[in-house]
C-alpha positions in Angstrom: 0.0 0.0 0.0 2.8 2.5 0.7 4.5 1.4 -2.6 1.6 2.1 -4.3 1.6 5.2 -2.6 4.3 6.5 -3.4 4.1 5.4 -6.8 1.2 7.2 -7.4 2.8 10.7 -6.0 5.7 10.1 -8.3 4.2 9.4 -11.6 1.8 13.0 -10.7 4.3 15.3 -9.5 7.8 13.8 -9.8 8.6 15.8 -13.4 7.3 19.1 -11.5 9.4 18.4 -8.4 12.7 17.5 -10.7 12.4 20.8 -12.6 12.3 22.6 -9.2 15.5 21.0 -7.7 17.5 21.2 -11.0 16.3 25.4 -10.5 17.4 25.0 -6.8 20.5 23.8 -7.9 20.6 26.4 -10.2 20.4 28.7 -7.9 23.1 27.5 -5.3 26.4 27.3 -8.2 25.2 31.0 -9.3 24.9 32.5 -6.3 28.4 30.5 -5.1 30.4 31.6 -8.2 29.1 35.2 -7.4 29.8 35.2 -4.2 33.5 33.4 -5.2 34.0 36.2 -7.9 34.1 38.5 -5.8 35.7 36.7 -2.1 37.9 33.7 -4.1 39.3 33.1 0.1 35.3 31.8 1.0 34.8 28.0 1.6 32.3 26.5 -0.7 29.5 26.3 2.9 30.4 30.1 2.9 29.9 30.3 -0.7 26.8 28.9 -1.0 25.0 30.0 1.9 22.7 32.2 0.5 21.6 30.4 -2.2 21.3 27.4 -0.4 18.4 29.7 1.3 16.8 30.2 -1.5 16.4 27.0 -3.1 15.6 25.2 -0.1 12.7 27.2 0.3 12.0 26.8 -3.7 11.9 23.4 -3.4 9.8 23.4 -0.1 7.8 25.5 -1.4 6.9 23.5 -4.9 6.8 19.8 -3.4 4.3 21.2 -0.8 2.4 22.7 -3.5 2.1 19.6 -5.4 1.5 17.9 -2.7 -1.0 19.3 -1.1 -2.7 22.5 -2.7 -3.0 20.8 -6.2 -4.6 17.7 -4.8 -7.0 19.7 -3.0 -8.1 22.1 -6.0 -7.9 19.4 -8.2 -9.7 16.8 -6.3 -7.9 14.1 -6.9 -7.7 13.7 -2.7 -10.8 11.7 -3.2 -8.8 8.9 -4.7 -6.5 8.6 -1.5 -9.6 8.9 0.8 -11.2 5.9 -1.1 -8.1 4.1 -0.4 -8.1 1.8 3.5 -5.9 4.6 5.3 -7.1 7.0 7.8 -6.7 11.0 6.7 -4.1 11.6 9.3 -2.0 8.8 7.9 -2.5 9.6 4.4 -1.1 13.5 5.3 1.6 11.9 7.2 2.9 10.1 4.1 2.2 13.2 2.0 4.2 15.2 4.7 7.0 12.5 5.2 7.5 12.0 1.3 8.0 15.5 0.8 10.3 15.8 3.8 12.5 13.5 2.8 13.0 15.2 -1.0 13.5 18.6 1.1 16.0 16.6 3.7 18.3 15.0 0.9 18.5 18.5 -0.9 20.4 19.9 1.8 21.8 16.5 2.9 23.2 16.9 -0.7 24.3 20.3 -0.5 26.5 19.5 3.2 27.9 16.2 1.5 28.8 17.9 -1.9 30.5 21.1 -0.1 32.0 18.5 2.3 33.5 16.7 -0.3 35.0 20.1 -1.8 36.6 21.6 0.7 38.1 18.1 2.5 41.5 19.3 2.5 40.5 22.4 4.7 42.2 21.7 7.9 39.6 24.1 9.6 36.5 22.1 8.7 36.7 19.4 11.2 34.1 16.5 11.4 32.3 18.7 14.7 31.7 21.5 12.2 30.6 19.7 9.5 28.0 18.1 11.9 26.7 21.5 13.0 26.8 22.9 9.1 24.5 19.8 8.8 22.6 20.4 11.2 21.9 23.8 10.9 21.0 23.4 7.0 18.9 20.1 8.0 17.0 22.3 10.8 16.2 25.1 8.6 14.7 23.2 5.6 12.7 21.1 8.1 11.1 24.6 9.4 11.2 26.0 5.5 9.4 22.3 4.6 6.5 22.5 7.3 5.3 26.2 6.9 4.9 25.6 3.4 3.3 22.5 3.9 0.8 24.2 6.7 0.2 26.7 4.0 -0.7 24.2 1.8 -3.8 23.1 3.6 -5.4 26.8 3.9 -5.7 26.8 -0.4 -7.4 29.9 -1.7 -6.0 32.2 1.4 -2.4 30.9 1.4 -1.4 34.2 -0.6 -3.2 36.8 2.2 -1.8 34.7 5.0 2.0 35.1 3.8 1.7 38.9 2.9 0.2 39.4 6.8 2.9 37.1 7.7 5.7 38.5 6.1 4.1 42.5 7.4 4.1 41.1 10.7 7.5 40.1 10.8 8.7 43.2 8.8 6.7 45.3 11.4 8.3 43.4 14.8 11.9 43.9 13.4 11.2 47.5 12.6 9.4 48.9 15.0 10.3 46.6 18.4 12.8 45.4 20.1 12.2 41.8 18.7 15.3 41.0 16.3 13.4 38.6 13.7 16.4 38.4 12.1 18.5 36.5 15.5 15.9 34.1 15.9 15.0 30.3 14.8 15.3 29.4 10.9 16.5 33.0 10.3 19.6 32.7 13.2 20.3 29.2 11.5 21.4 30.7 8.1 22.9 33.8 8.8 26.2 35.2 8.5 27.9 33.0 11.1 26.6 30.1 9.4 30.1 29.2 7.8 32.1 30.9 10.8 30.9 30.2 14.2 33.0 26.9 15.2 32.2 27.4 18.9 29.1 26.6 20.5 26.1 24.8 18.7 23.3 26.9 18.1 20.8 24.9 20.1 18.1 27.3 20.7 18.1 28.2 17.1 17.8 24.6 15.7 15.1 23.6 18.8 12.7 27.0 18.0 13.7 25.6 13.9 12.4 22.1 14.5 9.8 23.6 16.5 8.2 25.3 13.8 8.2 22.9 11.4 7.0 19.7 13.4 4.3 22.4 14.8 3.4 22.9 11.5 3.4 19.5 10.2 1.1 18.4 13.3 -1.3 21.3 12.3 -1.6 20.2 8.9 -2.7 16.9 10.1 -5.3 18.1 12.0 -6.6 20.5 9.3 -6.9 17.8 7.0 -9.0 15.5 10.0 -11.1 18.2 10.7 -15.0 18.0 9.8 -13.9 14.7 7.9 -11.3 17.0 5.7 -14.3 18.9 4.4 -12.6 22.4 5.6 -9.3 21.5 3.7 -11.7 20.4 0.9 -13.4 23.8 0.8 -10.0 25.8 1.3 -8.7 24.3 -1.6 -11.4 25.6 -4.1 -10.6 29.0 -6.1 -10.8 32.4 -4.7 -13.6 34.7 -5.8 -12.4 37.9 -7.3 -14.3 39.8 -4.3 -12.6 38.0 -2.4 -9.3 38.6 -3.6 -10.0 42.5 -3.8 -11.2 42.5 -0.1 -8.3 40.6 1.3 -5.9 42.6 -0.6 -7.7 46.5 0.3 -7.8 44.5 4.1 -4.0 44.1 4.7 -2.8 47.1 2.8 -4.8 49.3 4.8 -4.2 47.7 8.4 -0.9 47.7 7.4 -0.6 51.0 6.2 -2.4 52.5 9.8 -0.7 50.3 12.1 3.0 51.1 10.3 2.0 55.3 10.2 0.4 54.7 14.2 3.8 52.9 15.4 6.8 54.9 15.3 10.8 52.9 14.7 12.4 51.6 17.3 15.2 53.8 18.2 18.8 52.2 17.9 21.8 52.7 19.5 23.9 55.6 19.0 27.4 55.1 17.2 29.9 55.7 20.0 33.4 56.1 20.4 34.5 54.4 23.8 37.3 56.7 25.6 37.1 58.8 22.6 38.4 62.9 22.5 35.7 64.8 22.0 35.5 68.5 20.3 32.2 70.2 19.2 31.0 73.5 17.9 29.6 75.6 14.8 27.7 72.3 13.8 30.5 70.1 13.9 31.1 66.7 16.5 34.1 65.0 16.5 35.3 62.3 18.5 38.9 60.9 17.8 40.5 57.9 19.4 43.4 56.0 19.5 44.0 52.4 20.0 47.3 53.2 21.4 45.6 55.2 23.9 47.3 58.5 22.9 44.2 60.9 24.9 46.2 64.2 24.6 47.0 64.1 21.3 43.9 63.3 20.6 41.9 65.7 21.8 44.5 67.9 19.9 43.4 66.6 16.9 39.9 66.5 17.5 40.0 70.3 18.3 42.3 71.0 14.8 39.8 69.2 12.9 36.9 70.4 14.6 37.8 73.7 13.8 38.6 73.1 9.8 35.5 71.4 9.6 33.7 74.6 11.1 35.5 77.3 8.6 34.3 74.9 5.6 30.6 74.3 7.2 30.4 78.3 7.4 32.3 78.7 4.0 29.4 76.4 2.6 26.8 78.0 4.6 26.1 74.6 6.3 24.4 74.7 9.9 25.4 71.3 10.4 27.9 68.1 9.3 27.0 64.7 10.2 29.5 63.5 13.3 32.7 62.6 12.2 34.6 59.6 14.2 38.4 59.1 13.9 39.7 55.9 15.0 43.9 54.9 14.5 44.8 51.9 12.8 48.5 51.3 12.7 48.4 48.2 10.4 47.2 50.7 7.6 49.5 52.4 4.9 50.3 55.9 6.3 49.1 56.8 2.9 45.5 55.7 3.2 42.7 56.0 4.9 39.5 54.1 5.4 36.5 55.6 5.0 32.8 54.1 6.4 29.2 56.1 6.1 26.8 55.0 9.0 23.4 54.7 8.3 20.6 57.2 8.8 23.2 60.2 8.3 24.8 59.2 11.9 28.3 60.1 10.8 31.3 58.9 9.1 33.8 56.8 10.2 37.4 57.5 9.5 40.7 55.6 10.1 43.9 56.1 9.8 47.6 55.9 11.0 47.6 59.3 12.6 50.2 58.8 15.0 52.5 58.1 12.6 55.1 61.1 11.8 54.5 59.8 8.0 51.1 60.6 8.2 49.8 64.1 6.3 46.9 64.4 8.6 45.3 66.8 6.0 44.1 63.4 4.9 41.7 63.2 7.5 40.4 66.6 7.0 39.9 65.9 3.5 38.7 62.4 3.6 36.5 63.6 6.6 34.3 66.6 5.1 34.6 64.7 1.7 32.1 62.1 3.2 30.6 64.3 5.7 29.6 66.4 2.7 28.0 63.2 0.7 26.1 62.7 3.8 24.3 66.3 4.4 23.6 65.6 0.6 21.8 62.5 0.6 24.6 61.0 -1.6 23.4 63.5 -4.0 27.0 64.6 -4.7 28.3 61.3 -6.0 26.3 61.9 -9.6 28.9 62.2 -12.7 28.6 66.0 -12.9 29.0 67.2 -9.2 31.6 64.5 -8.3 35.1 66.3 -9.7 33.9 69.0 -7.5 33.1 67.0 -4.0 36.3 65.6 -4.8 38.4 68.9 -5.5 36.6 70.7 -2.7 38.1 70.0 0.6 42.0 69.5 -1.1 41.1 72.6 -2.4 40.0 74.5 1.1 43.6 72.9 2.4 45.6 74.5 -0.2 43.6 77.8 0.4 44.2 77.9 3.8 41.0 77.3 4.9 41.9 75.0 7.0 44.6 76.8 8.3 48.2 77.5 8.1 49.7 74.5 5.8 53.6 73.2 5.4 55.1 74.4 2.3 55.6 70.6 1.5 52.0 70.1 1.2 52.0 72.6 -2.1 54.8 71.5 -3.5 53.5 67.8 -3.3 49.9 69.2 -4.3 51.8 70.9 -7.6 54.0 67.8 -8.5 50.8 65.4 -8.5 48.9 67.9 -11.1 52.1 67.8 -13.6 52.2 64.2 -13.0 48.5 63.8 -14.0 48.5 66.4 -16.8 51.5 64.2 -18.4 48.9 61.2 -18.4 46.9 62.8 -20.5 43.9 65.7 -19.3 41.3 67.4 -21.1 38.0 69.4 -20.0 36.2 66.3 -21.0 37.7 64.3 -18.8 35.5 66.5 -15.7 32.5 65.1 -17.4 33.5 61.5 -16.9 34.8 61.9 -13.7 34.6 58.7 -12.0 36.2 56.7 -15.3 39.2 59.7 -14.8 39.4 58.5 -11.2 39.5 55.0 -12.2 42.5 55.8 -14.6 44.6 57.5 -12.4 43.6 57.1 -8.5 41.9 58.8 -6.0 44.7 61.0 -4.5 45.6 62.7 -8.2 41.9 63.2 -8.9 41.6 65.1 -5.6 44.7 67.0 -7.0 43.4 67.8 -10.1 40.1 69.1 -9.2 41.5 71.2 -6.4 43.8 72.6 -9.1 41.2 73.5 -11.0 39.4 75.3 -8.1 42.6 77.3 -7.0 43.0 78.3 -10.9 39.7 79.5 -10.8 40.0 81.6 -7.6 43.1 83.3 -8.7 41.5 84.2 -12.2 37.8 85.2 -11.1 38.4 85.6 -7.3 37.4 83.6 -3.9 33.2 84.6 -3.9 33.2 83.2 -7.6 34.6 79.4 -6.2 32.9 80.1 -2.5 29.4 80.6 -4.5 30.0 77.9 -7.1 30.8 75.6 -3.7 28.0 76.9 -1.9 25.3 75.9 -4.7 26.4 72.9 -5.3 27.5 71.2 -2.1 25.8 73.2 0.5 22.4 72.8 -0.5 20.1 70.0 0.2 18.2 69.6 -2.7 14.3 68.5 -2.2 13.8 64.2 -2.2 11.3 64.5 -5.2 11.0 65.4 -8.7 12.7 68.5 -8.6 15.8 67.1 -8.0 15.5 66.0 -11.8 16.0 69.7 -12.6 18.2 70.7 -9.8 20.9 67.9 -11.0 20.8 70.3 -15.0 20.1 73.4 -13.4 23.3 73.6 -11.3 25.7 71.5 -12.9 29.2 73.1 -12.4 30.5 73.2 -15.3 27.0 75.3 -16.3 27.5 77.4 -13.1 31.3 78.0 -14.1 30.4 79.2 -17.8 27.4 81.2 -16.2 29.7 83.1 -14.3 33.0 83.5 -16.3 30.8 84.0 -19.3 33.8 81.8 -21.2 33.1 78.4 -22.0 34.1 75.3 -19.7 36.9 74.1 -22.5 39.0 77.4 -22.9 39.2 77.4 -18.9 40.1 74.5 -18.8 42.8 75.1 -21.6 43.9 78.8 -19.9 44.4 76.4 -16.6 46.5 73.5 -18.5 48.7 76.2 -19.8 49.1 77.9 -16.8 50.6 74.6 -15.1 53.5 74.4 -17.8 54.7 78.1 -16.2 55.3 75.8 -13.0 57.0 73.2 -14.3 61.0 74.2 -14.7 61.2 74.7 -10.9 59.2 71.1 -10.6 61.4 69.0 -13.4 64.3 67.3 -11.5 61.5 65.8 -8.5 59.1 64.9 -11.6 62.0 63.0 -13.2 62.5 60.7 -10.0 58.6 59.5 -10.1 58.2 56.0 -11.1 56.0 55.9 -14.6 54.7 53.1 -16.3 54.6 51.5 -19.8 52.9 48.4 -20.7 49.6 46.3 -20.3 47.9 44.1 -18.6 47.2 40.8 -21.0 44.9 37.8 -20.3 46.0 34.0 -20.1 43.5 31.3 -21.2 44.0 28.0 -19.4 41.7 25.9 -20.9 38.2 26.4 -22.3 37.1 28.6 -19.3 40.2 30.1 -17.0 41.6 33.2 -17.3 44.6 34.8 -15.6 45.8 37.8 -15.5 49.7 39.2 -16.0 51.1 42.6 -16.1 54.1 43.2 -18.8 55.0 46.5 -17.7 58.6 48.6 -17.7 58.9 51.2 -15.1 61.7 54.0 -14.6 62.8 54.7 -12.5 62.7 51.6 -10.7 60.5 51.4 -7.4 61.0 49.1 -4.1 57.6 47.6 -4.8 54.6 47.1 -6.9 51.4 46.9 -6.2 49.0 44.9 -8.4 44.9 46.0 -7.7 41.7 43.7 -8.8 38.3 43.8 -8.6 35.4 41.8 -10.3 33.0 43.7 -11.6 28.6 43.0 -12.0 25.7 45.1 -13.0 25.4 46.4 -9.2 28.8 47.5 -8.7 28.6 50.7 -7.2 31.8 53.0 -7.6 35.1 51.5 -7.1 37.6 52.4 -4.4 40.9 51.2 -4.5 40.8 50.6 -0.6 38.5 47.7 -0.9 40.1 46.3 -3.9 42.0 43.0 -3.4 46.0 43.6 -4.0 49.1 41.9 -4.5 52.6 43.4 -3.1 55.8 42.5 -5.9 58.7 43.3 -5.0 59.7 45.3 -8.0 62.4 44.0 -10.6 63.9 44.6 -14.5 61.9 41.7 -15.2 58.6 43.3 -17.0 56.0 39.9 -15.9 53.9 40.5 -13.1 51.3 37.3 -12.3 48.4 38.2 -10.2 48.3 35.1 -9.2 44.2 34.2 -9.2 42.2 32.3 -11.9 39.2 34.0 -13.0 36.3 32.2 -15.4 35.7 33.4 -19.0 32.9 36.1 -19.1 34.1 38.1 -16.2 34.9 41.5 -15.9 37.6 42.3 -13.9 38.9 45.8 -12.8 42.8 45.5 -12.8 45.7 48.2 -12.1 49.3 48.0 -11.3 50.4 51.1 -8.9 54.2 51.9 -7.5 54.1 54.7 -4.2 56.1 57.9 -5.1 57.8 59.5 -1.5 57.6 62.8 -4.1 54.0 62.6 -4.2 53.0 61.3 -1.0 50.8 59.0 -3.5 51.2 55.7 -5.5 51.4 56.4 -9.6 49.5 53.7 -11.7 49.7 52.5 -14.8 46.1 53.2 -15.5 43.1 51.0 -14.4 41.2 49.7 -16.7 38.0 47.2 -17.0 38.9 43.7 -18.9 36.1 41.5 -20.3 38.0 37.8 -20.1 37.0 36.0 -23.4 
């Protein structure tokens, strides 16, 4: 009898159920070769994780369907009722058989990833078992609300849109963390990490859940004779449908307007300097525990920060936070925008004597200024400008007295540029220029621009120009559409010099060869590069990636950058690029070193630091397409 059983579910649903899994599976190597693309260090549990989420609840969702909901609209349940078993042992089967094909999805998910990554000396046998486990525990929870939903037919659709509202509405507006909790805690992002402690409330609340669910669904099915499953199963009227949808989006709607967020947590600094005034906050601290000279700094940057908030006619800047890092190139800093316009976060090695800590003035009301905008200012024609703006104040004096070294580094990097080639055009395709030559000779460029402009027109003409365009907060609707034309700086620059954007541009490029015969013995002692980067095939489908490049003079080392590239890439930085550090030689071959699959697109540049500029030179990075 259970043969025939089973027999019979096969033969009726087993094609539908294949095509799902084969999708599922679908779904699990995409998502893993994304995720790999762009992390190659991730395990293949790590890897996989999110679309292991996916298509576990895909499948659930299908063989439940099948299962259940079609037997019920179709009648064909009265077939199985003629047959000599009770209703509750007939959903039982149903509910085991579809189990098991749920079970041995992500049985064969642990075994295959298993089997992958069996020479990683961190993935003992204990932490395979809780990987198991986990996946096991979510799918049985994933398997029995979809089976439970099943049974209620015609109003399974209304039930998961209020289901999925309430849960939206607990995470949002209480103190309940949806997120932390059962099936959800089982598959997030410590699912490939945490080695320590099994999550056992987790994978109890999971199987919880789906055994609760499973039991339900039994007695749905038992109830009145299984006449209520019967008449859940037929179709849904179209009034109905209208009234259930009008229903939930307007309780939704009041009790989401009625309830206000829950209020997080401040970002804080602990032990932090603090310095505030004119509409600036600034809290800087140091690992090393450095509390004078911190609160030095906090109160220099504090007050730069002020001048340019009143030079922009700003009330207020978001909160800026300094933190040191002393494992970070004194070059660089790091850069992070909190949420909800609660600050930025930047770090540095400030301590350092190497350190030009007009970085962190710079890097601190460049992102303080995207902020009060919105991120308004990161559009193509606004962005040279954000960029130029706070070099620009430094060089000025805004910001305060400067060392002459500062200029002198601040003209070398603008000759250096020019010599790569620059052109007025290149301001209207600003983020590709930045990609070309790096962040710290774009600032350069832009600021140059800016100080050419205030000794030919005058201060007020850049202060204004500054003022419309990064002081403002333009209005969050359509008018922004005209704002973003209206006030475009290049328009705003021809408006008010009544010359056009290209013969500035040219009177500026000329004015920088006047500057260059005091500049030329420094500029001759900067690393530049010639060459390319070429691609490798290994076999039908890898790719790798070599530099053949010449460089004189020769630098101590060079730095090879990378970055894969998709349709929702946002703008690329090269501090979270992946590198590789080469210990620079006569020999032109530089390997990168990582295999990359046919079809990618992969941001690549080779880059060599220059003491004279303060700043690496880069060959130019570029975007390959690896056929």
């Amino acid at each position: 009898m259970i043969r025939a059983f089973i027999r019979k579910e096969l033969q009726q649903h087993g094609t539908y159920v294949a095509v799902a899994t084969s999708l599922a599976a679908l779904i699990v190597l995409l998502d893993a070769f994304s995720e790999l693309s762009h992390d190659p260090s991730l395990d293949a549990f790590a890897a996989g994780r999110g679309g292991l989420r996916i298509a576990l609840v895909v499948v659930a969702l299908v063989v439940s369907s099948r299962l259940v909901r079609k037997e019920y609209a179709e009648k064909t349940q009265l077939f199985l009722e003629a047959l000599p078993l009770s209703r509750a042992h007939m959903v039982l089967m149903k509910a085991g058989i579809g189990l098991a094909h749920v079970l041995a999805c992500g049985g064969a998910f642990t075994a295959i990833a298993f089997l992958v990554e069996r020479r990683n000396p961190l993935l003992t046998a204990a932490f395979v078992a809780q990987l198991g486990a986990r996946i096991l525990a979510f799918a049985t929870a994933a398997y029995g609300v979809c089976f439970l939903l099943g049974f209620f037919g015609r109003y399974r659709v209304p039930i998961v849109i209020a289901t999925a509202l309430a849960l939206i509405y607990l995470n949002d507006r209480t103190t309940f963390d949806v997120l932390r909790v059962g099936p959800f805690a089982l598959m997030d992002e410590t699912f490939a990490t945490e080695r320590g402690a099994w999550p056992a409330r987790a994978l109890l609340i999971s199987l919880a859940i789906g055994v609760g669910a499973l039991a339900v669904s039994v007695l749905l099915a038992s109830l009145r004779e299984g006449s209520l499953a019967a008449m859940l199963g037929e179709k849904m009227s179209r009034r109905e449908a209208m009234f259930f949808v009008v229903a939930i989006l307007f309780g939704a709607s009041a009790i989401f307007a009625a309830t206000p967020k829950k209020a997080r947590e401040p970002f804080t600094l602990a032990s932090a300097a603090p310095a505030e005034g004119g509409g600036v906050r600034v809290r800087v601290a140091d690992l090393a525990g450095r509390t004078e000279a911190d609160q030095t700094i906090a109160e220099s940057l504090r007050t730069s920060l002020a001048a340019a908030a009143r030079a922009l006619d700003i009330a207020e800047l978001p909160p800026v936070f300094v933190t040191g890092r002393d494992d970070l190139d004194p070059a660089l800093v790091e850069v992070d925008l909190l949420p909800d316009n609660e600050g930025v976060i930047v770090r540095g090695d400030y301590p350092n004597p190497r350190f030009d800590r007009t970085r962190l003035f710079c890097a601190a009301l460049h992102h303080a200024l995207v902020l009060h905008s919105g991120g308004r200012l990161f559009i193509e024609e606004t962005h040279w400008l954000l960029d130029g703006f706070s070099r620009y104040f430094v060089l000025s004096g805004g910001a305060g007295e400067i060392d002459g070294a500062v200029r002198d580094r601040g003209a070398l990097r603008v000759l250096y540029a020019k010599d790569l080639g620059l052109s007025a055009q290149d301001f209207d395709r600003w983020s590709a220029y930045r990609e070309r030559v790096g962040d710290d000779l774009g600032e350069a460029v832009a600021a140059s621009l800016l100080l050419h402009l205030r000794e030919r027109y005058g201060e007020a003409s850049v202060t204004a120009l500054a003022r419309t365009v990064l002081g403002r907060q333009v209005p969050k609707d359509f008018r922004a559409l005209f704002d973003r034309r209206r006030n475009a700086p290049r328009r705003l620059i021809e408006a008010a010099t009544k010359r056009s954007f290209e013969a500035i541009v040219a009177d500026w490029l000329a004015a920088l060869e006047l500057t260059r015969s005091p500049l030329a013995a420094a500029l001759a002692r900067i690393p530049r590069f010639a060459g390319a980067p070429r691609i490798d095939a290994r076999g039908k489908s890898d790719r790798q990636i070599r530099f053949d490049l010449a460089l004189a003079p020769l630098p101590r080392r060079v730095r090879l950058y990378y970055q894969t590239i998709d349709p929702l890439t946002g703008e690329l930085s090269r501090e979270t690029m992946r590198r590789v550090d080469k210990v620079a030689t006569a020999a032109s071959d530089y390997d990168l070193g990582e295999t990359f699959q046919r079809g990618q697109v992969v941001f690549v540049d080779a880059a060599a630091h220059s003491d004279a500029l303060d700043c690496e030179v880069s060959l130019g990075g570029r975007r390959l397409v690896l056929e």
